[in-house]
N, C-alpha and C positions, 0 to 999 in steps of 0.2 A: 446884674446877671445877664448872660447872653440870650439874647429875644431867641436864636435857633436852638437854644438846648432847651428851653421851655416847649416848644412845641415838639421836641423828642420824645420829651416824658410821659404826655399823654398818650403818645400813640402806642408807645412800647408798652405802656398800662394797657392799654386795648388791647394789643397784640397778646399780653399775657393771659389775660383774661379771654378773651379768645381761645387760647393754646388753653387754659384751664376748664374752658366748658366742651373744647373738641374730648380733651383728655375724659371726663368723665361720661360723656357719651359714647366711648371708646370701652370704655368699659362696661357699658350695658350688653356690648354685643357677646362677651365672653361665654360660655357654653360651661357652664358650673354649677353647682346647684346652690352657690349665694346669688347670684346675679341671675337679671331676663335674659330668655332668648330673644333675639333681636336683629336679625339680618339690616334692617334699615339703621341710621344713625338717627331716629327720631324715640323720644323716649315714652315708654309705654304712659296714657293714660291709665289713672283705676280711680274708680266715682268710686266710695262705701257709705251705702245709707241707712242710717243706725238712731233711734231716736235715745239710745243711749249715749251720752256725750264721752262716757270713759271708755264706750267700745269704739267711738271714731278716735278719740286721744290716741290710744294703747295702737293702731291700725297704721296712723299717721305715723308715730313716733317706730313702729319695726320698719316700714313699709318704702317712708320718706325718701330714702336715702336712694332705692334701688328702684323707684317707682317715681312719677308726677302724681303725686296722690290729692285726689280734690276730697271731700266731705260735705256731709248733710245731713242735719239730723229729722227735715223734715221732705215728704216724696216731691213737692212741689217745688221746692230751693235744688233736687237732685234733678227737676226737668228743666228748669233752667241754667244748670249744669249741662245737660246732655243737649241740649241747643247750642250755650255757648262754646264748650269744647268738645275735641273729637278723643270721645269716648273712648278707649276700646274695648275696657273690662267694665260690666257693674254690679257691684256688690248689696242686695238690699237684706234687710233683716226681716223673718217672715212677719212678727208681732208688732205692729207698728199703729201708735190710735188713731192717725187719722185713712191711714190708707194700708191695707197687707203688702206685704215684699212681693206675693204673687202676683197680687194686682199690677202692681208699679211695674214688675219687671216684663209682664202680660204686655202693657202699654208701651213698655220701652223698645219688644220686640217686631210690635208694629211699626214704629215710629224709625228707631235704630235695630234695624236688624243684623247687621254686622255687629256690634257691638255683643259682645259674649257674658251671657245674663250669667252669675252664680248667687243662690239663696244662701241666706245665713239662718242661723236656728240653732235655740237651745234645745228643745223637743218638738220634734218634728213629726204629725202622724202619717199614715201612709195616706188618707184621702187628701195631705196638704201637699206629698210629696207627688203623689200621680197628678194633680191638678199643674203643681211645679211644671213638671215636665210637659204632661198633654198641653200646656193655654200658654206657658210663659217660656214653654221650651228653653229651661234653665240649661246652663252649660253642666254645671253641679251643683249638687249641695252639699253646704259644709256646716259642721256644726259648730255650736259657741258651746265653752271657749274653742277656739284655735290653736292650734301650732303653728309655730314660726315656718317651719320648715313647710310642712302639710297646705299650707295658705302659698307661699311661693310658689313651691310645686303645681299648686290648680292658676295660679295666676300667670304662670310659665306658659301651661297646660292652652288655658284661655288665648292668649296671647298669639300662641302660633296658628291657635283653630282660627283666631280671626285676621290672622296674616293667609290663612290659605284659603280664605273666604274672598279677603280684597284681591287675591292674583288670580281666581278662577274669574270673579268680576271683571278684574282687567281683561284676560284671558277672550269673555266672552266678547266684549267690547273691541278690541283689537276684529276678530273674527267676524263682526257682524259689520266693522269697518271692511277688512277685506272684503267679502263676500259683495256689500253696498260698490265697490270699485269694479269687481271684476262682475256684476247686472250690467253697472252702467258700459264696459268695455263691449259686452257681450251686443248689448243694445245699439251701441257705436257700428260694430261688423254688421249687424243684422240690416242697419237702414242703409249700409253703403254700398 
């Protein structure tokens, strides 16, 4: 066989695959209500921590497809999640035996505060929910079970709240650059 058609094949393999992972990132950015909003070509993280193993299953398996979905059934395996990737959604469940959803998601708001906390909960009282919101400043709460739809919707929801978090961030930073250039300018005229 010819030595240059063998190195064709691989690269046109790459290329495809290439053109198959652009394509599908292409698709996250659509404005529908199957798919994330998405201005960037980078695809939404969503941590879900669940010490129920068939509510991360069933989560993974609606979610996979339109999402980077990580999992965790326990809060400590989700902080070294939220370490190692950039988070943007996280999902905790309130009943959890070694740590509450409030708690975790409490910590998580210190630590990643961009990142957009939503609580899970089959019954939820109202001193779990005001605590939710006052300590862990949850994005939402949503109850179990879920809908398909109702779950996308807040995860859409989440997504764009912490996309307009990162650009007022930028936002600010660009401005505090400017402002740092035109002191030092200022200071330049003033001694000369």
């Amino acid at each position: 066989m010819n030595p240059t058609l063998q190195k064709k094949n691989p690269e046109k393999r790459n290329l495809k695959r290439t053109l198959r992972v652009k394509q599908r990132r292409n698709t996250s950015t659509m404005n529908n209500s199957n798919s994330p909003i998405n201005t960037t070509n980078t695809m939404v993280n969503v941590l879900c921590l669940d010490d129920d193993a068939m509510v991360l299953h069933t989560f993974k398996s609606l979610f996979g497809n339109e999402y980077n979905v990580f999992t965790a059934s326990d809060p400590f395996d989700a902080y070294n999640v939220m370490k190692s990737e950039n988070i943007h959604v996280v999902i905790a469940d309130l009943e959890m035996p070694s740590m509450s959803g409030t708690h975790f998601l409490q910590r998580m708001a210190q630590e990643f505060p961009k990142a957009q906390r939503i609580l899970l909960s089959g019954n939820i009282t109202a001193e779990a929910m005001l605590s939710a919101i006052n300590q862990a400043r949850v994005f939402r709460v949503s109850t179990k079970p879920f809908k398909k739809e109702e779950m996308n919707d807040t995860l859409q929801a989440a997504f764009k709240n912490y996309q307009e978090m990162a650009e007022k961030e930028n936002s600010i930073k660009r401005l505090e650059k400017q402002n740092a250039q035109f002191e030092f300018l200022l200071r330049q005229q003033m001694l000369s």
